[in-house]
C-alpha positions in Angstrom: -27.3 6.5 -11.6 -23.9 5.1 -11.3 -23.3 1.3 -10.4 -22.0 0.5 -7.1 -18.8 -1.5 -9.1 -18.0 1.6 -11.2 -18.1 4.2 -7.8 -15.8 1.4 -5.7 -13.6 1.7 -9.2 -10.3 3.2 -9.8 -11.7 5.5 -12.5 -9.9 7.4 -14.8 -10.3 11.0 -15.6 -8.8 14.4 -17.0 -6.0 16.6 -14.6 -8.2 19.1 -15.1 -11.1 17.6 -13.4 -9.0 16.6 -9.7 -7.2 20.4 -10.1 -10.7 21.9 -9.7 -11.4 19.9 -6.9 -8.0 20.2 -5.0 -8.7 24.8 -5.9 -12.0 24.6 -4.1 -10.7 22.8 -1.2 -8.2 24.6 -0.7 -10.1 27.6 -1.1 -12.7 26.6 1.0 -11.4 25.1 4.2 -12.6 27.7 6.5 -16.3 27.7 5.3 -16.1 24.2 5.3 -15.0 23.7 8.8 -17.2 26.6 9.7 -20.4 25.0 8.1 -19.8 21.6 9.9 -19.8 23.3 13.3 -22.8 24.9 12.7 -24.8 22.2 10.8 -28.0 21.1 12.7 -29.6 17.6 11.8 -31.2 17.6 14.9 -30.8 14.3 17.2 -28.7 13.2 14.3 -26.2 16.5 14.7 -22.8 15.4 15.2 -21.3 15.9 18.7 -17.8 16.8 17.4 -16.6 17.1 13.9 -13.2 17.8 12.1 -12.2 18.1 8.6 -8.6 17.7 7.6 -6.4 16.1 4.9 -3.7 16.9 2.5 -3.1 17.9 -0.9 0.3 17.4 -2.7 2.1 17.9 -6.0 4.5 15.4 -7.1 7.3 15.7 -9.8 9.2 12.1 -11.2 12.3 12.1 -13.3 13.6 8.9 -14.6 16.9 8.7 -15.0 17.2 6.6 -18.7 14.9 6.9 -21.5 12.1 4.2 -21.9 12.3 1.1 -22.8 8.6 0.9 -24.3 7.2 3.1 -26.5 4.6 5.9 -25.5 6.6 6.4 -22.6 8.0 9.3 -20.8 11.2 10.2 -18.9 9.1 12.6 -16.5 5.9 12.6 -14.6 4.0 15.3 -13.0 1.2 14.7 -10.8 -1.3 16.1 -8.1 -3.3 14.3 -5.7 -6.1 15.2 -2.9 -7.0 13.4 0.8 -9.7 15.2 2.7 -10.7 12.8 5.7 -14.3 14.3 7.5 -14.8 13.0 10.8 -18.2 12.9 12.6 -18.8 11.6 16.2 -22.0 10.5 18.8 -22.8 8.8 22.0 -19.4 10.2 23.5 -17.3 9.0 20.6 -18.8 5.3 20.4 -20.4 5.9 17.5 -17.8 7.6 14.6 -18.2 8.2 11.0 -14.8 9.0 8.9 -15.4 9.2 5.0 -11.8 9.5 3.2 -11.7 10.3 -0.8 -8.9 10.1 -2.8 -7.8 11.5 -6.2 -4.5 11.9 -8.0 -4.1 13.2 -11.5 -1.0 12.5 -13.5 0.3 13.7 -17.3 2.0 11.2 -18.4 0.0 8.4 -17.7 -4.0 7.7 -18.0 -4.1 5.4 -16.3 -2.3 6.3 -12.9 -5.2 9.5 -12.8 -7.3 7.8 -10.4 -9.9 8.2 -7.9 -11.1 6.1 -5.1 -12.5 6.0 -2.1 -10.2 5.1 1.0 -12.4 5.2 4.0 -16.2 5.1 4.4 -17.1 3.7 7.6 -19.1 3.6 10.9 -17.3 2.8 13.9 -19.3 2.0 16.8 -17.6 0.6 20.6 -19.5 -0.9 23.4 -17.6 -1.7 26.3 -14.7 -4.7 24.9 -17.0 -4.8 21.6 -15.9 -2.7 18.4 -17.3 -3.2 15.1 -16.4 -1.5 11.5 -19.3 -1.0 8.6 -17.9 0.1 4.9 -15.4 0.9 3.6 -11.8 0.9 5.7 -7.7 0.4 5.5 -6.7 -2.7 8.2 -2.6 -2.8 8.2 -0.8 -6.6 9.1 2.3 -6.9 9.7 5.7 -6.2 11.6 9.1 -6.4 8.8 9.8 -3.8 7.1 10.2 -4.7 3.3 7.9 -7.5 2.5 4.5 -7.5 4.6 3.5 -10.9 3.8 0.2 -10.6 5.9 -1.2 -7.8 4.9 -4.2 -9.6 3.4 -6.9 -7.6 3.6 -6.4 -4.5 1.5 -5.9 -4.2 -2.3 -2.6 -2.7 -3.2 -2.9 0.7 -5.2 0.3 -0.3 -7.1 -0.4 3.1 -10.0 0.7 5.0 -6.6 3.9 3.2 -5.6 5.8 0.0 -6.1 6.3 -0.2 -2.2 2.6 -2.3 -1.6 2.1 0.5 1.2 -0.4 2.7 -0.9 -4.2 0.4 -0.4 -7.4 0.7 -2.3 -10.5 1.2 0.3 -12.2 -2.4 1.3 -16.0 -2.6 1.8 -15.8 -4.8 4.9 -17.9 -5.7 8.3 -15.6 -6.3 11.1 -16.5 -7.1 14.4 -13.6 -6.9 17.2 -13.8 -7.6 21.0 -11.1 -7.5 23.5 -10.1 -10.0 25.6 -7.6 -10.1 28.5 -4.7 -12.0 26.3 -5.6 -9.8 23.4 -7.9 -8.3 20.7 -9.9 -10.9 18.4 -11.5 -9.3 15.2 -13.5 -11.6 12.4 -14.0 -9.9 8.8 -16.4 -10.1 6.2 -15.6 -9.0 2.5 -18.4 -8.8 0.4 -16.8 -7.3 -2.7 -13.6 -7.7 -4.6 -11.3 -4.7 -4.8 -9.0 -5.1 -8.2 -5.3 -4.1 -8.2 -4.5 -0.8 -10.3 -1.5 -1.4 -12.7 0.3 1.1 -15.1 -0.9 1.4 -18.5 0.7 1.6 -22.2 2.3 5.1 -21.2 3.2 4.3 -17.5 6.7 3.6 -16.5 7.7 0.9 -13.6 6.0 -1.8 -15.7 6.1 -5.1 -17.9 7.1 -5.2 -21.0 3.3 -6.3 -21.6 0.8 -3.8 -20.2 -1.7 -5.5 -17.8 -5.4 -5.3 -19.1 -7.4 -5.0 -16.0 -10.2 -4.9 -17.9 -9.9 -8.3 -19.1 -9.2 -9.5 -15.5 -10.3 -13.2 -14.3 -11.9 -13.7 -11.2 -12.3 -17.6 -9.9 -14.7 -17.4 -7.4 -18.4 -17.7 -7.7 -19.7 -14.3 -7.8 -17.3 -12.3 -9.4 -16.6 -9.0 -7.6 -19.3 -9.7 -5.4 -17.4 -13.1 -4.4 -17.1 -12.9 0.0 -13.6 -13.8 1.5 -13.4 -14.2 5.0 -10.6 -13.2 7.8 -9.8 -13.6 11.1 -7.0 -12.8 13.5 -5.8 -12.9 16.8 -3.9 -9.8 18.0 -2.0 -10.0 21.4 1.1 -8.8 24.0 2.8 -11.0 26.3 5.8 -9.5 28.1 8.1 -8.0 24.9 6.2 -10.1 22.7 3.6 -8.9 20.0 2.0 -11.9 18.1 -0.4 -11.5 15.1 -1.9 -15.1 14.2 -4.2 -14.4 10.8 -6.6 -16.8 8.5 -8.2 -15.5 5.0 -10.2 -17.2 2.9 -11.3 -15.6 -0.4 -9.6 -14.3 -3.7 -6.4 -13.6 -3.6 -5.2 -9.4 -3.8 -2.3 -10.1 -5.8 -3.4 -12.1 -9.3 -1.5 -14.6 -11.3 -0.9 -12.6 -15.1 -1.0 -14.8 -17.4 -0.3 -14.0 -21.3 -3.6 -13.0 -23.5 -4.5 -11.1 -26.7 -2.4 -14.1 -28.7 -1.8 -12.8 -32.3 0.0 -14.8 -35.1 3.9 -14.6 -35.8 6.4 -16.2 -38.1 7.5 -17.6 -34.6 4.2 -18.5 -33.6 1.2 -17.3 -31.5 2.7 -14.5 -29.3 0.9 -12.6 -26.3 0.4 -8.9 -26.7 -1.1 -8.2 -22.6 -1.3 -10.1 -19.6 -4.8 -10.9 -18.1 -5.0 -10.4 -14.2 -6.6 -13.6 -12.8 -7.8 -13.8 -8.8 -7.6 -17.3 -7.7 -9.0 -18.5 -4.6 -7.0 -19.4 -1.7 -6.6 -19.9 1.8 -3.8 -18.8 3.8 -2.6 -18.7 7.6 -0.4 -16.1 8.8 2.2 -15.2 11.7 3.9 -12.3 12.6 5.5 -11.1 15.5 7.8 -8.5 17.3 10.2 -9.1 20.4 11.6 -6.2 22.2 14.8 -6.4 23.6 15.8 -3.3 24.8 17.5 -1.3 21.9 16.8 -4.2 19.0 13.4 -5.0 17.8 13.2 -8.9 16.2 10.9 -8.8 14.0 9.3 -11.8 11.9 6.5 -13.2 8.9 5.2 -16.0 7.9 2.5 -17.3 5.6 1.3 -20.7 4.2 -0.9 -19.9 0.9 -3.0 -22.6 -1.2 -4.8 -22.0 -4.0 -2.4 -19.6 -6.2 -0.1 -20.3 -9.2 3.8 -20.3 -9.9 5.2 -18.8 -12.2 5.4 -22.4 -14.4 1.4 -22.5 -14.0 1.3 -25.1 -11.6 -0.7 -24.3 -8.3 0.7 -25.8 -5.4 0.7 -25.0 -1.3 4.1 -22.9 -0.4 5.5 -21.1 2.2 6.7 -17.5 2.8 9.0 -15.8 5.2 10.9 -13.0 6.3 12.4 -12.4 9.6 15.1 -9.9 10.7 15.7 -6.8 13.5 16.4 -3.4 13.5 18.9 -2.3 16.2 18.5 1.9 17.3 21.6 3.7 18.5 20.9 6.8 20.5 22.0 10.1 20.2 24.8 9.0 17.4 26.2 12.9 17.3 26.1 13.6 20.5 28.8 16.5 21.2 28.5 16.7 17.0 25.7 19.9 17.3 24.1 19.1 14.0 22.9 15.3 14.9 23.2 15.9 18.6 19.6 14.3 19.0 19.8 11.6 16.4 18.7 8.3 16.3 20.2 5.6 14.4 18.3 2.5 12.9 20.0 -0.4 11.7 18.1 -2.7 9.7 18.6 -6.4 8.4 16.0 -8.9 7.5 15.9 -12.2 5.3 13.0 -13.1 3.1 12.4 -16.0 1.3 9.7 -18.3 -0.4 9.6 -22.0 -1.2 8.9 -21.9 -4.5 12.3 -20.5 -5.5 12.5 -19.1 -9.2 8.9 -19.8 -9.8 7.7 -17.5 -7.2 5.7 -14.6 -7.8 7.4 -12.3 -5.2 10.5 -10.6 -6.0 11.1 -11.6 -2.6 11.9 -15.2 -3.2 15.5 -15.4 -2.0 16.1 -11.6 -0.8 18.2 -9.8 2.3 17.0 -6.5 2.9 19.9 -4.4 4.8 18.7 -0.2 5.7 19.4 2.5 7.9 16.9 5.0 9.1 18.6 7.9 10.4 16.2 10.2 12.7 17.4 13.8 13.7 14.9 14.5 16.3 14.7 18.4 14.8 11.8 20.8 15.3 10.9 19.6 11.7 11.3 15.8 12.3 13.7 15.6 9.5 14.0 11.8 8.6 16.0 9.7 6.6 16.0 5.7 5.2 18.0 4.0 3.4 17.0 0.5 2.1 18.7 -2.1 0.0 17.3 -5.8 -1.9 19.6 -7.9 -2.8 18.2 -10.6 -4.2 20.0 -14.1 -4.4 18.6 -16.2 -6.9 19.0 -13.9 -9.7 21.4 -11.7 -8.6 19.3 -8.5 -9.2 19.1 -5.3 -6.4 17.6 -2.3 -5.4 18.5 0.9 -3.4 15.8 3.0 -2.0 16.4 6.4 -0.2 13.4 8.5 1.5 13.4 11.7 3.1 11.3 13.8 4.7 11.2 17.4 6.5 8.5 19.4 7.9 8.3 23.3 6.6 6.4 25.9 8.0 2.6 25.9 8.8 1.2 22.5 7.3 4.0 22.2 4.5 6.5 19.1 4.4 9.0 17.8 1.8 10.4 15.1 0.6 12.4 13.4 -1.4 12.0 9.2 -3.0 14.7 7.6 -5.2 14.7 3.7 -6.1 17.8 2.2 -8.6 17.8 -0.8 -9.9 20.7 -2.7 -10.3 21.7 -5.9 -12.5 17.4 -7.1 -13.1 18.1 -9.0 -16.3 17.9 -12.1 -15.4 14.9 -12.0 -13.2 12.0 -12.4 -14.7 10.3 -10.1 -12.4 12.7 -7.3 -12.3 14.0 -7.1 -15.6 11.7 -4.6 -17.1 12.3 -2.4 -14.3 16.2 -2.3 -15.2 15.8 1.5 -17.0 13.3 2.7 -14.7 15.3 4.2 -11.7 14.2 7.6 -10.5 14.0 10.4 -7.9 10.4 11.5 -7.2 9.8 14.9 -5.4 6.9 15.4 -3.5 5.4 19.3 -1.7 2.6 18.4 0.4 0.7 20.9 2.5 -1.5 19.4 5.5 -4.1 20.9 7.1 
């Protein structure tokens, strides 16, 4: 039998293995949904159920050869998200259970599974509370969510931080006439996912996860604790956070030292959780046609990039300002609606952050046509203005016919050498294409 921290793992395993699994669900979605309506478990028989998901093949092209050997210029890739949904007592009680899988050929380690939802859901009255495993999203800017605590980032999937690992949790939630108080309790530690020896989009030295550090009595099974306040007043909406627990992004510090004529040199980086504490803000004003939007943290318990720990501070604040109808009289972006973006991020600890959002503005437009096929554009730039280093991403997406939508990612790095966070990434732009069907 399998060991609770191998199944909450991101495992590793062959294309072949996640194929088979994404043929039979696609072949079987009809018996599937048929077999749930007519399952009896008697008083335990589900009230309503629904199974849906998507599935979605993925093609990456790099546009310089790598910089690291055992890479590739190209990536191909397949992944699966089937969500069942169970409810009772009138939809009080609610059972969701949401796998994951992707497998990838030119990378091991980025064929992964995991499990992204597992959870009961039960509501009485102003009372909710959460059992297993579940996603919880902080946060209001648009580039750098500096509150988003709670989650693991699943960084093999993207290097946005919006892909999370599932968190085993209890959370208990009640609401309240100024707002919505929820209290968590983490009893396991979810590790990051990095790329290995073959992957592209990272460090010169490959991370070894399996030599990671955790500094917290326990290990993975080391609790953090969380608690926020969640409210609306007026145009206002204010997030006020506190965790306590180990840290989701490590410190990587150099390991694997072997002798040189220039001395002992590293050949991987060990991930190492610290413990800390931090206290968040973020809010949202509406003001008309312009959202203000704004983060804050204050972390203790973490490393710089020196190796000292110390307290620091992290912000980013900005708006994004919607023109209506920007075509109108133009036929083809008659409808559209124009986003423009501009936020400011940056974090007391200067160079020696461990952010590449240390001294950053973030400028973007997202461009929505409003079409039957809620064809969508954004455009986002970093420019960062310690090192001098910047990035352009553009995404688009555009619904097809019955379940299928497209779209399109490309990221380019620009002038990383001399930040010690970006440089590796300086050959690694790319366009990713990615089919999905829904269902």
């Amino acid at each position: 039998m399998r060991s609770v921290s191998t199944a909450w793992r991101a495992e590793r395993f062959g294309a072949g293995a996640a194929l088979s699994v994404a043929a039979l669900v696609l072949a079987g979605l009809s018996p599937c949904e048929a077999r749930a309506e007519e399952a009896d478990f008697g008083p335990f028989t589900p009230e309503y159920t629904e199974f849906f998901g998507k599935i979605e093949g993925e093609a990456t092209l790099f546009g310089e050869g790598p910089r690291f050997a055992g890479q590739r210029r190209h990536d191909l890739s397949v992944a699966i998200e089937p969500t069942i949904r169970a409810e009772w007592l009138d939809g009080d009680l609610e059972f969701t259970f949401t796998p994951f899988a992707r497998a990838a050929a030119a990378d091991d380690d980025r064929s992964h599974y995991d499990i992204r939802e597992a959870k009961f859901d039960f509501r009485s009255g102003d009372w909710e509370a959460t059992v297993g495993l579940d996603r919880v999203f902080w946060g209001k800017t648009e580039a750098n969510h500096l509150v988003d605590i709670i989650n693991q980032t699943d960084a093999v999937e993207d290097i946005d931080d919006e892909d999370n690992l599932g968190q085993p949790m209890v959370r208990v939630s009640r609401l309240t006439e100024i707002g919505e108080f929820s209290v968590f309790y983490l009893p396991y530690v979810r590790t990051r996912t990095f790329p290995g020896q073959e992957g592209r989009l990272r460090s010169a030295l490959v991370v070894d996860e399996d030599a990671r550090v955790i500094e917290r009595d326990g290990g993975r099974w080391a609790p953090s604790f969380a608690a926020r306040f969640a409210g609306v007043f007026g145009g206002a909406d204010i997030g006020l956070s506190a965790f306590n627990g180990v840290a989701r992004d490590p410190t990587l510090r150099p390991g694997g030292f072997v002798a040189t004529p220039g001395g002992p040199a590293p050949t991987r980086l060990v991930p190492v959780y610290e413990t800390i504490t931090q206290f968040g803000f973020d809010g949202q004003y509406t003001s008309g046609a312009t959202l203000w939007k704004a983060e804050a943290i204050w972390r203790d318990g973490q490393e710089d990039l020196r190796g000292r720990e110390r307290a620091f501070v992290g912000a980013t604040g900005g708006l994004e300002h919607t023109l209506f109808s920007v075509g109108e009289g133009t036929g083809f972006l008659e409808n559209a609606d124009l986003g423009l973006i501009a936020e400011y991020s940056i974090d007391s600890r200067g160079r020696n952050a461990t952010t590449i959002f240390q001294n950053d503005v973030i400028l973007g437009a997202r461009l929505a046509l409003n079409d039957i096929a809620d064809t969508s554009f954004l455009l986002t730039s970093a420019i960062d203005h310690e090192f001098g280093a910047a990035s352009v991403r553009l995404e688009a997406e555009t619904r097809l016919e019955d379940g299928w939508i497209a779209s399109v990612e490309g990221v380019l790095f620009v002038n990383g050498g001399d930040d010690p966070l970006a440089s590796d990434l300086r050959d690694d732009s790319f366009i990713r294409m990615k089919l999905a069907y829904f269902w």
